[in-house]
Backbone of each chain as ProteinMPNN parsed JSONL, in Angstrom:
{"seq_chain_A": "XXXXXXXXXXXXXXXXXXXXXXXXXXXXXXXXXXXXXXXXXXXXXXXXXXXXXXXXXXXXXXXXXXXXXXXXXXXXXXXXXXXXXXXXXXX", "coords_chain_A": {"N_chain_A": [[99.46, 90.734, 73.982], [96.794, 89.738, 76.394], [94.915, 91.514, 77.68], [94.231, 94.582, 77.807], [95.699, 98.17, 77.967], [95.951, 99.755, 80.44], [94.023, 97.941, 82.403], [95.823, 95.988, 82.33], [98.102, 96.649, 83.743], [96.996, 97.468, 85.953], [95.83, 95.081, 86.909], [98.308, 93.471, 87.4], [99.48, 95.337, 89.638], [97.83, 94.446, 91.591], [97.813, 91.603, 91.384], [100.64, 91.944, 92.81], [99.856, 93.06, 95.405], [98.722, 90.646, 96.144], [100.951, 89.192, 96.872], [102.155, 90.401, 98.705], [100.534, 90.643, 100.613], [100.39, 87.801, 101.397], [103.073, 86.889, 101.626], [103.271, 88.132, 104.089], [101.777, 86.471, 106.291], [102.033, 84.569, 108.951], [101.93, 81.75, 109.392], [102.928, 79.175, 108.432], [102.112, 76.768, 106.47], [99.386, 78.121, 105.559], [100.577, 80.715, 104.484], [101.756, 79.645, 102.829], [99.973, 78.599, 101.023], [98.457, 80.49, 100.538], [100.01, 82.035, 98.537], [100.375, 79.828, 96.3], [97.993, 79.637, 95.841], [97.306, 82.232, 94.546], [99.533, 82.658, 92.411], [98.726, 80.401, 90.677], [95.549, 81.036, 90.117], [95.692, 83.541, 89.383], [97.698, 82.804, 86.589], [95.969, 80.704, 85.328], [94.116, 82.449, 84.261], [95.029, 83.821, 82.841], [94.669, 83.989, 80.1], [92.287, 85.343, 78.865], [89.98, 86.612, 77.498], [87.496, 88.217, 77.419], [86.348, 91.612, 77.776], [83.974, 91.735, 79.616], [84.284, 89.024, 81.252], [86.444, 89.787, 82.278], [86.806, 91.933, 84.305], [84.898, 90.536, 86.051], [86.192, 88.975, 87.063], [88.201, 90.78, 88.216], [86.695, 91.616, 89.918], [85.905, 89.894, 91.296], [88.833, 89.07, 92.457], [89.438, 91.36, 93.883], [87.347, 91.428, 96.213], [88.774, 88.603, 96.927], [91.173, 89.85, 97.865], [90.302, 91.424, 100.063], [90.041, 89.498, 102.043], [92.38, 88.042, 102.348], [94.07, 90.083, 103.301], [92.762, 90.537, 105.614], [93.052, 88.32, 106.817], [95.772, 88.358, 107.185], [96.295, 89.975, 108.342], [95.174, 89.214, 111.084], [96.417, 86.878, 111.4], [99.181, 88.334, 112.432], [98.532, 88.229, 114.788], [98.837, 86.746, 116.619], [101.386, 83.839, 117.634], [103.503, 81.695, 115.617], [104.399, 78.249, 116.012], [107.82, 77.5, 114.046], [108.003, 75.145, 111.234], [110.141, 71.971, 110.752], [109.814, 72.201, 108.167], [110.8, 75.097, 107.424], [113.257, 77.182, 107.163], [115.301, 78.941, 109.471], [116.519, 81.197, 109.696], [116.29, 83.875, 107.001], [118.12, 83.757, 104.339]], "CA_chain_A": [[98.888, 90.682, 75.33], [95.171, 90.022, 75.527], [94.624, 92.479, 78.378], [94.56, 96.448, 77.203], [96.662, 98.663, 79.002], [95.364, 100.444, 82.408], [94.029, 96.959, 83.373], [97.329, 95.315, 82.973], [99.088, 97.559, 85.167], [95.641, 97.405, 87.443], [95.742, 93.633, 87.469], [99.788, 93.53, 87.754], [98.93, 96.09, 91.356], [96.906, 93.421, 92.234], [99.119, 90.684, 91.91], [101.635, 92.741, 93.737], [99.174, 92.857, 96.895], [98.801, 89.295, 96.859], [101.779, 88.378, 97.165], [103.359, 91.269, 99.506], [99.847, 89.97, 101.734], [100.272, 86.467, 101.631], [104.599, 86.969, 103.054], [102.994, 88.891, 105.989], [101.482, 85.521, 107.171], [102.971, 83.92, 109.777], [102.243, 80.409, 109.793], [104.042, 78.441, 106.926], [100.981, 76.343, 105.519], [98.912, 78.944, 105.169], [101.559, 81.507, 103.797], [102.409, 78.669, 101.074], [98.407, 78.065, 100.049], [97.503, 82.008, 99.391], [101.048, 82.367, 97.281], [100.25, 79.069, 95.469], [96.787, 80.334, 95.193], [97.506, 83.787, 93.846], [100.228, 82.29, 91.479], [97.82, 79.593, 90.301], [94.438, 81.962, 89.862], [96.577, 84.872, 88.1], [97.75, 82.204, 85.68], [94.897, 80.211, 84.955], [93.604, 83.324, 83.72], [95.797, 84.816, 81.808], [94.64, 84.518, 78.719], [91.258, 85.41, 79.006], [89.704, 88.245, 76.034], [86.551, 89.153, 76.833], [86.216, 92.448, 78.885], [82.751, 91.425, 80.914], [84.922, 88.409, 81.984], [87.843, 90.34, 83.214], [85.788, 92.742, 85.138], [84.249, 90.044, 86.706], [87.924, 88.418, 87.801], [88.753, 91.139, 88.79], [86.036, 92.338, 91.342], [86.214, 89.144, 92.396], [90.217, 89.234, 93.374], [89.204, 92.523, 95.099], [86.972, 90.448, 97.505], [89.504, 87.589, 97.78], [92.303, 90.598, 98.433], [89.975, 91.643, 101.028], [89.977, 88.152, 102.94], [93.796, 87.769, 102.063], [94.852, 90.812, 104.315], [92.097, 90.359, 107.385], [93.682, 87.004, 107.837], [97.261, 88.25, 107.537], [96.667, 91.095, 109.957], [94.775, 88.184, 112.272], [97.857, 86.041, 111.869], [100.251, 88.512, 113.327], [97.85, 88.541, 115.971], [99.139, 84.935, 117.335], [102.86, 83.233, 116.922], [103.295, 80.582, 115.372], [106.114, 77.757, 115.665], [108.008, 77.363, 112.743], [107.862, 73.76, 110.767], [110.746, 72.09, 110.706], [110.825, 72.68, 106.75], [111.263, 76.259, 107.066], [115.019, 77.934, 107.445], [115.244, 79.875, 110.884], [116.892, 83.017, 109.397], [115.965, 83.813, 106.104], [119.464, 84.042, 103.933]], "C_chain_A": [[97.369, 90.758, 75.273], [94.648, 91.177, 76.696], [95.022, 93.738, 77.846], [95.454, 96.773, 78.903], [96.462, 98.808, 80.545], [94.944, 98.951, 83.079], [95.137, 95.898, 83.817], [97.482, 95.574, 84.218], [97.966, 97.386, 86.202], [95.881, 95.71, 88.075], [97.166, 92.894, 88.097], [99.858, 94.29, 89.482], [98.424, 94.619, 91.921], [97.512, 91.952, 92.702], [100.26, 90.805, 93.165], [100.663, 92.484, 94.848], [99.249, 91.509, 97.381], [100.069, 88.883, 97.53], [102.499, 88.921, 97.999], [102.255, 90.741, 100.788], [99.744, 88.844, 102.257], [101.931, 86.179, 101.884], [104.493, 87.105, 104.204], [102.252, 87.621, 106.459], [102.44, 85.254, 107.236], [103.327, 82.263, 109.243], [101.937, 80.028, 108.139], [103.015, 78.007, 105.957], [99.993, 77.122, 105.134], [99.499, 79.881, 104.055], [101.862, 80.598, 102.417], [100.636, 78.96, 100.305], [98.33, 79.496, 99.371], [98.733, 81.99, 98.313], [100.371, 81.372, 96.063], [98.721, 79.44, 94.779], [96.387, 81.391, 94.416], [98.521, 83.23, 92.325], [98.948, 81.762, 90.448], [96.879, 80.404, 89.497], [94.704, 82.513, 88.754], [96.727, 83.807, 86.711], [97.0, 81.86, 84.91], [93.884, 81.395, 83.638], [93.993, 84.332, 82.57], [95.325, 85.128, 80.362], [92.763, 84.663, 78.213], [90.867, 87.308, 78.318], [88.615, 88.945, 76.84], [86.24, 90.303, 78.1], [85.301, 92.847, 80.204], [83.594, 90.272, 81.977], [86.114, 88.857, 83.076], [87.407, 91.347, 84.482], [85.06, 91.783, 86.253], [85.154, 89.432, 87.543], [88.308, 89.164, 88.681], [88.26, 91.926, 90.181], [86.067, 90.911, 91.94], [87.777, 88.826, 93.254], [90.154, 90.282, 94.1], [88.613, 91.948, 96.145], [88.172, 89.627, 97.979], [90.501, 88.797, 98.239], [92.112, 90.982, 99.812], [90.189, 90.532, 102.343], [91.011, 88.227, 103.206], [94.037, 88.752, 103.023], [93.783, 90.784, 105.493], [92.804, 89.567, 107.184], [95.214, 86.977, 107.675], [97.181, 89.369, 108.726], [96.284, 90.172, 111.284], [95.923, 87.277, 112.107], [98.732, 86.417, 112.426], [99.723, 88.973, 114.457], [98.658, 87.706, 117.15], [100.71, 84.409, 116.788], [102.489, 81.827, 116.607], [104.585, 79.659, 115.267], [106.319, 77.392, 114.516], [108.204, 75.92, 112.093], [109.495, 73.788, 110.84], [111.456, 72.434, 108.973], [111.367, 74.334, 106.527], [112.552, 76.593, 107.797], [114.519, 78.873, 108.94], [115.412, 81.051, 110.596], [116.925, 82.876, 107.934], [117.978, 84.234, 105.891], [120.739, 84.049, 105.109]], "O_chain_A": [[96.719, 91.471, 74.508], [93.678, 91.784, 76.24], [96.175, 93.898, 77.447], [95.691, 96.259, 79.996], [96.775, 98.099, 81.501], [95.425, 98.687, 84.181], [95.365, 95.278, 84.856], [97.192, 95.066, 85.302], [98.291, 97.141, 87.364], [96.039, 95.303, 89.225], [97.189, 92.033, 88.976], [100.316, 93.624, 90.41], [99.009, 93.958, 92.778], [97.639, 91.402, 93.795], [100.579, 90.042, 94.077], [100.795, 91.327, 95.248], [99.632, 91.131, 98.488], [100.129, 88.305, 98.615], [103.528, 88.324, 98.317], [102.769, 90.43, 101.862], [99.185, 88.641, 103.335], [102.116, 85.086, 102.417], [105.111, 86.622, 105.152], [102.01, 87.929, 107.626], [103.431, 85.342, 106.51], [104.378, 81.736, 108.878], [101.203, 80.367, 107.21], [102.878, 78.555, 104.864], [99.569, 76.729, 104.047], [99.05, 79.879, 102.909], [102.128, 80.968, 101.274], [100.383, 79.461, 99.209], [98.198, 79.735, 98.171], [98.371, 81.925, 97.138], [99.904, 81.88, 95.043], [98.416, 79.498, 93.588], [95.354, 81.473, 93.752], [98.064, 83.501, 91.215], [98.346, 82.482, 89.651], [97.154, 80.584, 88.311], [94.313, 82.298, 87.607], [95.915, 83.973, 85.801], [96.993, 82.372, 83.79], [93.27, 81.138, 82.602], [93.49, 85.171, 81.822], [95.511, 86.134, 79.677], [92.241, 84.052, 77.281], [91.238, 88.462, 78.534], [88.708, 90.163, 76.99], [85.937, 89.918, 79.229], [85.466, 93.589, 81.172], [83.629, 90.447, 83.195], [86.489, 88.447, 84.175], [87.932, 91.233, 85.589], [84.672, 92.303, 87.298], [84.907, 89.356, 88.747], [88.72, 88.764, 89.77], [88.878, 92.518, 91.065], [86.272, 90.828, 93.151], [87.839, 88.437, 94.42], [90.854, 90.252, 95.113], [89.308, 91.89, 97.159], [88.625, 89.771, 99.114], [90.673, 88.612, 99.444], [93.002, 91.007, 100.663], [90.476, 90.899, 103.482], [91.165, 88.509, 104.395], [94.349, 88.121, 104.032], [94.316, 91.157, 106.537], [93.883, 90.113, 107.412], [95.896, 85.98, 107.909], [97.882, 89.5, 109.73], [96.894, 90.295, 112.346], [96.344, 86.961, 113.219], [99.421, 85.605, 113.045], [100.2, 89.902, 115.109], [98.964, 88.066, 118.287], [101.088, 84.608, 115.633], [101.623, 81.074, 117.051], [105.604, 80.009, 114.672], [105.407, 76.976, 113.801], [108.926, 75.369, 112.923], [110.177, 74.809, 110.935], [112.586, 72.706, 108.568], [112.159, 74.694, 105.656], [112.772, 76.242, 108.956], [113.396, 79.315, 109.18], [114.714, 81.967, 111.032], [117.503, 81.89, 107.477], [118.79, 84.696, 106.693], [121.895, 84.293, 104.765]]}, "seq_chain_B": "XXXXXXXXXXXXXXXXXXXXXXXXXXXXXXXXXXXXXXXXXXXXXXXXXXXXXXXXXXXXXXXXXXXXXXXXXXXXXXXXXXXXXXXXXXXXXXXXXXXXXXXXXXXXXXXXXXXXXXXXX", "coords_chain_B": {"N_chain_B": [[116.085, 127.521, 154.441], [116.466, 128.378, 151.788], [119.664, 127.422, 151.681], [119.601, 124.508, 151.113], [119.153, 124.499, 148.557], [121.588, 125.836, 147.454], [123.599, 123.908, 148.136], [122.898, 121.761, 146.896], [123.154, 122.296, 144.012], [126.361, 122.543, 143.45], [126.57, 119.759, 143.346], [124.74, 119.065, 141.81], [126.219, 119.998, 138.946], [128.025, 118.556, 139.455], [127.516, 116.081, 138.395], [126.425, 116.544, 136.033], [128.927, 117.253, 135.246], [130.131, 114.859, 134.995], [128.856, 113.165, 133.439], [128.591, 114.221, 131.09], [131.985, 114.1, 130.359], [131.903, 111.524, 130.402], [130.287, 110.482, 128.317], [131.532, 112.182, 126.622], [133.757, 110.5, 124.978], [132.56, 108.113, 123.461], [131.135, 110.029, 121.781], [132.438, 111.102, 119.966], [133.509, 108.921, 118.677], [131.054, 108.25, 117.261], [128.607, 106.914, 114.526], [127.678, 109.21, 111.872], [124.124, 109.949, 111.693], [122.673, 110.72, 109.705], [120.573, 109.75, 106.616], [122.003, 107.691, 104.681], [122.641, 105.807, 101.696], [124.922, 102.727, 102.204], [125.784, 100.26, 101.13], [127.187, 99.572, 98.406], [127.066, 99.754, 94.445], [128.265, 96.9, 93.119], [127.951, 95.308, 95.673], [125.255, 95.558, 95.825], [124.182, 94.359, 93.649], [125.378, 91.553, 93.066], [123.888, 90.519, 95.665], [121.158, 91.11, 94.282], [121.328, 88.851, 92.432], [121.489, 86.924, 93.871], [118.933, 86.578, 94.698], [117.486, 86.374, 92.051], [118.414, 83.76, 91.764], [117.911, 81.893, 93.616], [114.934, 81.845, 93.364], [113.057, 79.987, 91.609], [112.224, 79.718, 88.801], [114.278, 80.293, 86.918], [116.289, 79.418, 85.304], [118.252, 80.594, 83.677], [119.934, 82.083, 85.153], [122.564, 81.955, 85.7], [124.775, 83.919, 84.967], [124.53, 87.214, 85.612], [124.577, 90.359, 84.996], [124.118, 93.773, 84.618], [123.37, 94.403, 82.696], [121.23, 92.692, 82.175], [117.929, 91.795, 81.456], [114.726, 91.164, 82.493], [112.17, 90.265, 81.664], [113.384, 89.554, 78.842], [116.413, 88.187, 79.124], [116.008, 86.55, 81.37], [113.422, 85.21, 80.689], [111.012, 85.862, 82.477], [107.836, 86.485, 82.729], [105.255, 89.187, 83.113], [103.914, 88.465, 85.188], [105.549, 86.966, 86.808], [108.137, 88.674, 87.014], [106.725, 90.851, 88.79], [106.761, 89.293, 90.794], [109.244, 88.694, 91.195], [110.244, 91.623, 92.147], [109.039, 92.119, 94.298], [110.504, 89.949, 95.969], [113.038, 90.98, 95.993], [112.178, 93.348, 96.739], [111.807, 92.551, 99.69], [114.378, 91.368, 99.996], [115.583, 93.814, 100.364], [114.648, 95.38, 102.523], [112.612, 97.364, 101.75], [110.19, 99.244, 99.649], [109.419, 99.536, 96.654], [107.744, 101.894, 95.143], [104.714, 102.015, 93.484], [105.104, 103.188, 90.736], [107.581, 102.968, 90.234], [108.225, 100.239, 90.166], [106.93, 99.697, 88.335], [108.436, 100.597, 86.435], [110.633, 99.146, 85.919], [113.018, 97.155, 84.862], [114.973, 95.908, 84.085], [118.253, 94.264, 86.007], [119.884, 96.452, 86.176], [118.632, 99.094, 86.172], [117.329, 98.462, 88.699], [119.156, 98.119, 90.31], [120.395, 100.496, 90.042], [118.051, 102.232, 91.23], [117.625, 101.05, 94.285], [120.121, 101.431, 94.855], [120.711, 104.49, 94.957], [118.141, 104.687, 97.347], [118.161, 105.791, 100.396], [116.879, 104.018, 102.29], [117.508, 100.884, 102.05], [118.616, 98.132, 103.126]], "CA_chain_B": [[115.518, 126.819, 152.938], [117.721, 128.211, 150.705], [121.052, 126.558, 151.452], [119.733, 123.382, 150.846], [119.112, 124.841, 146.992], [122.579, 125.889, 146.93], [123.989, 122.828, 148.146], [122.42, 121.007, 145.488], [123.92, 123.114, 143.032], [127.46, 121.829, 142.779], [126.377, 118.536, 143.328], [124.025, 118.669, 140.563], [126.965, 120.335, 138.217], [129.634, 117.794, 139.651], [126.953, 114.914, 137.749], [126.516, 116.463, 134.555], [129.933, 116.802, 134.541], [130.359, 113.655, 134.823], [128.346, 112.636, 132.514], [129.216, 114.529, 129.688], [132.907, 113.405, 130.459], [131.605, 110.211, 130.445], [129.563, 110.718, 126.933], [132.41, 112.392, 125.308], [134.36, 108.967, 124.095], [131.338, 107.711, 122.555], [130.285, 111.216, 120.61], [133.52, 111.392, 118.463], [133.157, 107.547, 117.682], [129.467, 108.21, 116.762], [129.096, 107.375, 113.414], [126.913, 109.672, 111.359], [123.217, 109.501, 111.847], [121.741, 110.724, 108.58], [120.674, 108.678, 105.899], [123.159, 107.699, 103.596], [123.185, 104.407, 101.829], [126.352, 102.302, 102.477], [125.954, 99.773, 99.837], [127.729, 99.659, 96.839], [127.096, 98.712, 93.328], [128.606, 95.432, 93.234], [127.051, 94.313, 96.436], [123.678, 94.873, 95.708], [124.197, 93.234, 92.705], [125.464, 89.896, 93.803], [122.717, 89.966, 96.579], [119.961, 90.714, 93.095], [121.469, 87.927, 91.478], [121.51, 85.323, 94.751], [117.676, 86.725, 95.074], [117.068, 85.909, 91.496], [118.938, 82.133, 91.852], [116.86, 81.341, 94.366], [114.028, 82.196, 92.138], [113.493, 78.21, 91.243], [111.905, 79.685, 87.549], [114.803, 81.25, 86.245], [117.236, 78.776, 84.526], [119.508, 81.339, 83.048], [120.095, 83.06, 86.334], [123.898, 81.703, 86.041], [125.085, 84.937, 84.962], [123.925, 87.987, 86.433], [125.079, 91.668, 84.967], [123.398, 95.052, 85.114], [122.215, 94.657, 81.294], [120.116, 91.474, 82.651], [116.647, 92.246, 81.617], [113.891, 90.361, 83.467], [111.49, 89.461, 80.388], [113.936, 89.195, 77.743], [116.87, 87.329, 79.735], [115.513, 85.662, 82.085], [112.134, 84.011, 80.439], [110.216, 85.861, 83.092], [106.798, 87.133, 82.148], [105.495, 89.864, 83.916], [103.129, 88.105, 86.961], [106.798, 86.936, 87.361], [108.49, 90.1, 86.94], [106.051, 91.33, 90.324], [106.795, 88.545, 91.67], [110.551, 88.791, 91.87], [110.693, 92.533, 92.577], [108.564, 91.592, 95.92], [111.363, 89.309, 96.615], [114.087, 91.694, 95.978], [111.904, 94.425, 98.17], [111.835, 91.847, 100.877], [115.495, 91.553, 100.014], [116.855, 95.039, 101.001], [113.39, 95.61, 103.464], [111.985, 98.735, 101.236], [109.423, 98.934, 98.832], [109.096, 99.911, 95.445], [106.508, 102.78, 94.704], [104.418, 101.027, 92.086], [105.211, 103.458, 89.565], [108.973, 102.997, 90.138], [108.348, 99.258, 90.25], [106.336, 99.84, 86.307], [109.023, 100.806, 85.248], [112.124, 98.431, 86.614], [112.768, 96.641, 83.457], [116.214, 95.008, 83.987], [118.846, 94.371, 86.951], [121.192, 97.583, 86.243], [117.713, 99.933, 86.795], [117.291, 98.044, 90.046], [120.364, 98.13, 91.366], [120.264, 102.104, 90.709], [117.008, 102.964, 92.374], [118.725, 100.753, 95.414], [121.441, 102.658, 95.636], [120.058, 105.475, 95.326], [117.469, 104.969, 97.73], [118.876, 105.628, 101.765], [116.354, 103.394, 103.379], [117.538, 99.973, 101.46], [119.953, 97.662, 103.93]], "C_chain_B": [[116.777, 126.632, 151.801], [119.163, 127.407, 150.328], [120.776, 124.975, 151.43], [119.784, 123.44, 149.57], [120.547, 125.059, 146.624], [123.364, 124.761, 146.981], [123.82, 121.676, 146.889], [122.804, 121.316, 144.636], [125.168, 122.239, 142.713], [127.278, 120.433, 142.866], [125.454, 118.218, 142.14], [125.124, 118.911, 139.058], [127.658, 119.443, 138.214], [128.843, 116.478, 138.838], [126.872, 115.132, 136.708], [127.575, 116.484, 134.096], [130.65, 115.839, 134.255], [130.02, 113.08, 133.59], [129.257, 112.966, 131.045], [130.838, 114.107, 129.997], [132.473, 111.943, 129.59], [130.935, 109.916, 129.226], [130.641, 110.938, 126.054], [133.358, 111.423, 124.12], [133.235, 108.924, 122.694], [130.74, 108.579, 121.28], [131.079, 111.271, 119.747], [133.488, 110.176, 118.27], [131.94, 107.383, 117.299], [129.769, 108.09, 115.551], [127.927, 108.22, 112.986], [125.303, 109.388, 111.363], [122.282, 109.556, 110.667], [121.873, 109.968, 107.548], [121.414, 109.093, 104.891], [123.547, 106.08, 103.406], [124.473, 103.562, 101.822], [126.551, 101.728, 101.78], [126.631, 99.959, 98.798], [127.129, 98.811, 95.846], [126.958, 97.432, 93.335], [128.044, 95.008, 94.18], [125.066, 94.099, 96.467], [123.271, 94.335, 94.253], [124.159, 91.698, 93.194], [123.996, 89.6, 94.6], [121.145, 90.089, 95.634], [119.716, 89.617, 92.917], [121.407, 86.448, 92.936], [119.725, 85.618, 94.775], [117.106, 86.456, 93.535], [117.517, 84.185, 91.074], [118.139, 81.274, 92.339], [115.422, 81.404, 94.083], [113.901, 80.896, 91.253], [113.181, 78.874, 89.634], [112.72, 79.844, 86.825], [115.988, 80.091, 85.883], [118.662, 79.215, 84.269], [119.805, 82.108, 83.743], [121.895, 82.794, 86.254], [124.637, 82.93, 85.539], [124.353, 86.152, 85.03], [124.447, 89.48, 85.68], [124.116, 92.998, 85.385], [122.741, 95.398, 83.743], [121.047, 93.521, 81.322], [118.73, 91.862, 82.599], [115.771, 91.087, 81.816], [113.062, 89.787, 82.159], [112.718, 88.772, 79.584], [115.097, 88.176, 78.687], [116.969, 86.465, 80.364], [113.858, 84.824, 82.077], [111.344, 84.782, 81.452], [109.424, 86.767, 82.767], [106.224, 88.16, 82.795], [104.696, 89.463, 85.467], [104.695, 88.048, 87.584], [107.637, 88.036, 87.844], [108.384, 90.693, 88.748], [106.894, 90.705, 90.923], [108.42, 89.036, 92.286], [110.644, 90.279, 92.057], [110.054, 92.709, 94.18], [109.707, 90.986, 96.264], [112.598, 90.346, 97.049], [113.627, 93.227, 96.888], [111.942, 93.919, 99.407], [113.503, 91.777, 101.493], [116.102, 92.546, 101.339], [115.736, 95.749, 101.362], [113.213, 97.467, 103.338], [111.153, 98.413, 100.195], [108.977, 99.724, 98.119], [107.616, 100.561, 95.587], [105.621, 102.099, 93.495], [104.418, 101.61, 90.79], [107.071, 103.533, 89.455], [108.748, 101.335, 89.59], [107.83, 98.799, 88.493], [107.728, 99.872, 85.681], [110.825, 99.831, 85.038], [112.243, 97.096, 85.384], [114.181, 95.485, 83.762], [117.175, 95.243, 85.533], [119.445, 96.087, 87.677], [119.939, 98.968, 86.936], [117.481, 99.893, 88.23], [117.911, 98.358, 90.884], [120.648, 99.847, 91.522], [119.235, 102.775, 91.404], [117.941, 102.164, 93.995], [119.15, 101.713, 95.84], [121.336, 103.547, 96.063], [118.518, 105.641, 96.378], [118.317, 104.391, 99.749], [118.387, 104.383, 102.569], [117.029, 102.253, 103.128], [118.898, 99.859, 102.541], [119.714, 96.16, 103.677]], "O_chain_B": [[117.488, 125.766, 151.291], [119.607, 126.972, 149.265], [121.702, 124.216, 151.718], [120.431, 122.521, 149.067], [120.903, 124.561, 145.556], [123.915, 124.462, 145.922], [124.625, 121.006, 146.242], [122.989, 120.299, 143.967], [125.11, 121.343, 141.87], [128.157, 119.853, 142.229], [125.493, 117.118, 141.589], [124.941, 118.142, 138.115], [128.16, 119.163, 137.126], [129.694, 115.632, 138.564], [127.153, 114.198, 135.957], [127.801, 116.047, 132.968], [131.602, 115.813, 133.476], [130.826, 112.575, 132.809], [130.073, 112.378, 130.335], [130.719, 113.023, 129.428], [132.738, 111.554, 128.452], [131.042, 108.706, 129.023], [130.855, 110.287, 125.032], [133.555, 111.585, 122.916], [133.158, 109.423, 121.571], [130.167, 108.193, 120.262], [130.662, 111.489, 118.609], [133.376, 110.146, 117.045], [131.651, 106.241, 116.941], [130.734, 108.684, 115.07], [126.964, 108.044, 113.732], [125.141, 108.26, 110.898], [121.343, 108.776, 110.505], [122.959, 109.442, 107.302], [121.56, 110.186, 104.344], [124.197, 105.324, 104.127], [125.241, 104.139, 101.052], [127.572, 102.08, 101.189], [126.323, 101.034, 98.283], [126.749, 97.651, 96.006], [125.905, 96.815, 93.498], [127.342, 94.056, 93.839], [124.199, 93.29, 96.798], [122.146, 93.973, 93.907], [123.242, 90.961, 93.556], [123.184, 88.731, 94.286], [120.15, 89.454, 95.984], [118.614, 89.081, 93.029], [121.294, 85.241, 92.721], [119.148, 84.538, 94.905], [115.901, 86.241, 93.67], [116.954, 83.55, 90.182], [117.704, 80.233, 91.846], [114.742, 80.791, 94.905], [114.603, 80.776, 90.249], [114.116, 78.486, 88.934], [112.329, 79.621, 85.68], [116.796, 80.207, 86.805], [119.743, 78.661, 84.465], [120.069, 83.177, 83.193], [122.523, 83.64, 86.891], [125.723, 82.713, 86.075], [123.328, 86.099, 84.351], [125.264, 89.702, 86.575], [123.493, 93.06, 86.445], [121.901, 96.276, 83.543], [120.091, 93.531, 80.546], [118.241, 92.279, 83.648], [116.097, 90.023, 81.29], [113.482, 88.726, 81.696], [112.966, 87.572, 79.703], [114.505, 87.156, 79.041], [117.797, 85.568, 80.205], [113.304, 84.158, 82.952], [110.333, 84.081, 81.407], [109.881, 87.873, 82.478], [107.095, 88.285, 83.656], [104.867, 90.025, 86.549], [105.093, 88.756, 88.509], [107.786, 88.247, 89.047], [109.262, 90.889, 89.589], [107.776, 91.26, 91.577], [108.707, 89.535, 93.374], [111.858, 90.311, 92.258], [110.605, 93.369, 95.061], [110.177, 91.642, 97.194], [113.016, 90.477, 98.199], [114.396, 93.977, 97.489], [112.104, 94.717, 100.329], [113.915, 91.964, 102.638], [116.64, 92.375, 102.434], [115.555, 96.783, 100.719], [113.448, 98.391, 104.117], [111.294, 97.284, 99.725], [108.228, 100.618, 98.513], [106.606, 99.99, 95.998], [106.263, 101.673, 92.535], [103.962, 101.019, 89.811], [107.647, 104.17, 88.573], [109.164, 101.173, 88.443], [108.243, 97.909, 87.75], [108.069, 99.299, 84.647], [111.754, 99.961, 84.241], [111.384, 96.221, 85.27], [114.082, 94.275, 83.557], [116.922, 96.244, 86.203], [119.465, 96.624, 88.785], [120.225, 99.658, 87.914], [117.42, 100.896, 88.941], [117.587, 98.79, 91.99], [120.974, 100.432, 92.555], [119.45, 103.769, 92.098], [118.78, 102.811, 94.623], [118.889, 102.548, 96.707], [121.638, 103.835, 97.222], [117.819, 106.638, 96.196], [118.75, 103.318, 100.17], [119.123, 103.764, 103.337], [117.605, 102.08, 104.202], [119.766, 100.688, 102.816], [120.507, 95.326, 104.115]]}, "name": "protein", "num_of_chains": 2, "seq": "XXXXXXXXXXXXXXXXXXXXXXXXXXXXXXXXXXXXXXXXXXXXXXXXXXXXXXXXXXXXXXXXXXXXXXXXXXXXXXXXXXXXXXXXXXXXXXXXXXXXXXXXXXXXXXXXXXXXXXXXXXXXXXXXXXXXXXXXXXXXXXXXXXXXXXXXXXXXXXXXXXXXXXXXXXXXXXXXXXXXXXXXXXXXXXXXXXXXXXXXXXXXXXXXXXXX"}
């Protein structure tokens, strides 16, 4: 693993937010971009050594985390209708 | 003054007794109010294993047990890992402490915090 320990698990948290903040949007196209965006990002990165770089990843996913939940708490501000690709009742 | 206070009296008695009459059905078919999960085993299995199916990454999702470990069995690395224990908290609408969620290694662990946890439906 090229990440040491504590930031794993720090950057693994982090992941986790994205993706429990980017369900809580409402509206569908949005809700798809941050997942695909968080997936994507995280990946891209994965294999990245040097510890000035990771530090720098990772204050910057603290900003984007910040963006990521204002605009899910401003999405359940407003409804939104559902596309017809999405299921009506989940399961 | 007064006898309008007493008047009121059995007329106020002759309503609660009504009531409670009228309550009592309902209180012995009450069912239990404290938490206590209902779930079993086996069903929050199955409903793991339809929540890791639907999980497009997972290939080898066609059999499902409780020795099913998430890296090693199922190819999934750990962004993945997160990923599907978000799903499976979305699942059964509770959510993993993130030092419970460190440590959730395979199905059979899963399915016992679950169980063991009242809120999970």
């Amino acid at each position: 693993m090229p990440v040491a320990g504590s930031s794993k698990v720090q950057i693994l948290h982090m992941y986790k937010e994205f993706i429990r903040n980017s369900n809580k949007i409402q509206n569908y196209n949005f809700r798809e971009y941050f997942l695909r965006r968080a997936r994507e990002s995280f990946r891209a990165n994965k294999n990245v050594k040097s510890p000035e770089k990771i530090s720098e990843l990772i204050s910057e996913a603290e900003k984007d985390l910040g963006v990521l939940k204002r605009q899910s708490v401003i999405s359940n501000m407003y409804t939104f209708d559902k596309l017809v690709v999405e299921p009506l009742k989940k399961r | 003054m007064f006898r309008s206070v007493f008047r009121a009296a059995p007329a106020l008695t002759r309503v609660s007794g009504m009531r409670s009459g009228f309550v009592k059905p309902t209180f012995s078919v009450a069912s239990r109010f404290y938490a206590s999960s209902t779930l079993s085993k086996d069903e929050i299995t199955t409903r793991i294993a339809d929540v890791i199916k639907s999980f497009d990454k997972t290939a080898a999702a066609a059999s499902i047990t409780g020795e099913t470990q998430f890296s090693k069995d199922l190819g999934l690395d750990s962004l993945d890992t997160v990923e599907l224990l978000v799903s499976i908290e979305e699942e059964f609408d509770i959510e993993f402490p993130d030092k419970v969620a460190d440590e959730l290694k395979s199905v059979g662990e899963t399915v016992d915090y679950i169980s063991n946890n009242p809120e999970a439906n």
